[in-house]
C-alpha positions as CSV (number, residue, x, y, z in Angstrom):
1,X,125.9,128.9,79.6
2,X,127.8,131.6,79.0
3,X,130.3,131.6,81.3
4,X,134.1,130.8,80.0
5,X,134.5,128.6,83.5
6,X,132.1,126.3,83.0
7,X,133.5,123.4,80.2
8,X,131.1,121.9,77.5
9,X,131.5,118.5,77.6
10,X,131.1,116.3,74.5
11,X,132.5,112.2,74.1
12,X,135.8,113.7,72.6
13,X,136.9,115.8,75.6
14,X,134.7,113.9,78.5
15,X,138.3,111.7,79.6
16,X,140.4,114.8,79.1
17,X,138.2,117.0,81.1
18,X,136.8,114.8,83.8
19,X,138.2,111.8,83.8
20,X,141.7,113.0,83.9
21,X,141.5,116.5,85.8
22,X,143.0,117.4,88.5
23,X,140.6,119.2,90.5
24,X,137.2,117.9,91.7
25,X,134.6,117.9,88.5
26,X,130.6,118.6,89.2
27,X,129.7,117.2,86.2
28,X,126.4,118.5,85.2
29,X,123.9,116.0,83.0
30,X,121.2,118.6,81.5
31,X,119.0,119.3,78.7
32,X,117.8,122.3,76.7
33,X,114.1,121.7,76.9
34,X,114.7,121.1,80.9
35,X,113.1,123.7,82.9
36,X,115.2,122.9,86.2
37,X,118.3,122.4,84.4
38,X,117.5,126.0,83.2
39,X,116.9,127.0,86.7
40,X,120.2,125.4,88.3
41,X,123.2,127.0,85.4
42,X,123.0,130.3,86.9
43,X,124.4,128.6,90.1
44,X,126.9,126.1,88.6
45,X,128.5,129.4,86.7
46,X,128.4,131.2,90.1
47,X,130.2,128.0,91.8
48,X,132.6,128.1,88.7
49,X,134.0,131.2,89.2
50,X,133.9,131.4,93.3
51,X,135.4,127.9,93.3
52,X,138.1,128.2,90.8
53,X,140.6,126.2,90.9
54,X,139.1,123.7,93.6
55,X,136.1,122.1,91.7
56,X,135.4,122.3,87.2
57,X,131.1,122.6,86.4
58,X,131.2,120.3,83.4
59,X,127.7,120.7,81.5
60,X,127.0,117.5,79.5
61,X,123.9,117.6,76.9
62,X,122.3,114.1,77.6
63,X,120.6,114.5,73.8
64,X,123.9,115.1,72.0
65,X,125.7,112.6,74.5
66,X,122.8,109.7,74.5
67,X,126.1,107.5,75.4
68,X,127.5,108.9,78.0
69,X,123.9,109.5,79.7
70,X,123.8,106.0,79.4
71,X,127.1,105.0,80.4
72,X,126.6,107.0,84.3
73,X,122.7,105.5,84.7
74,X,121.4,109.2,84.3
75,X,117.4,108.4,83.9
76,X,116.3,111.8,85.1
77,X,117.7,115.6,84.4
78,X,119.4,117.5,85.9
79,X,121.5,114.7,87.1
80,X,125.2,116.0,88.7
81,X,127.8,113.1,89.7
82,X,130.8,114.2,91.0
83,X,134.1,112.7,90.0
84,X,137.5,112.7,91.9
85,X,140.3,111.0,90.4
86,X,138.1,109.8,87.8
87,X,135.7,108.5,90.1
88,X,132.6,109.4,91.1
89,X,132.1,110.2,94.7
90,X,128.2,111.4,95.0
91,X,124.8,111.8,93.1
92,X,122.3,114.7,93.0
93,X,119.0,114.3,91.4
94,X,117.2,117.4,90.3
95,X,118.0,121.4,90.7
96,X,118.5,122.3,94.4
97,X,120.1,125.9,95.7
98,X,123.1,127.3,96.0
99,X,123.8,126.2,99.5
100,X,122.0,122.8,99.6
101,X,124.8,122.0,96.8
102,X,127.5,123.8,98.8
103,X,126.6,121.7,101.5
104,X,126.8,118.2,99.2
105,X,130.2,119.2,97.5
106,X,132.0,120.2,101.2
107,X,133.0,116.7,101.9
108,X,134.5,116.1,98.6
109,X,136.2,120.1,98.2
């Protein structure tokens, strides 16, 4: 997770950054020993750049953030919800390409 446009997301910042944004969030439940997690960042940074300014990858650590994994129901990684005025608007389970998430987020972009 290298990438400056994609935001780490701890409790302290998760109602500044999501919550209260904006722009559409894509907020991205993972873990460090999770092989498809591993195998899906290089295509959340990708989407952070190209989509700039439309839609913010928010990567949240379920082991650091046991609460807020629990909070959203997230029982499997990597689990993305995407939230729109706070809200959340879909569910994806598990890593999935580039365009197969293009094609979830369209209706919400």
């Amino acid at each position: 997770m290298s990438d400056a446009a994609v935001v780490k997301i701890d409790a302290d910042n998760w109602k500044s950054e999501v919550l209260e944004s904006n722009i559409l969030v894509l907020a991205d439940f993972w873990a460090e020993w999770c092989g498809p997690c591993r195998a899906i960042a290089p295509v959340l940074e990708e989407l952070a750049v190209e989509l700039a300014g439309k839609l913010k990858i928010a990567k949240v650590d379920v082991d650091g953030n046991q609460n807020l994994a629990a909070e959203y129901g997230i029982r499997s990684v990597p689990t993305l919800l995407v939230f729109k005025n706070g809200a959340v608007q879909a569910q994806m389970v598990g890593a999935m390409s580039k365009a197969a998430l293009m094609d979830k987020l369209a209706p919400h972009l």
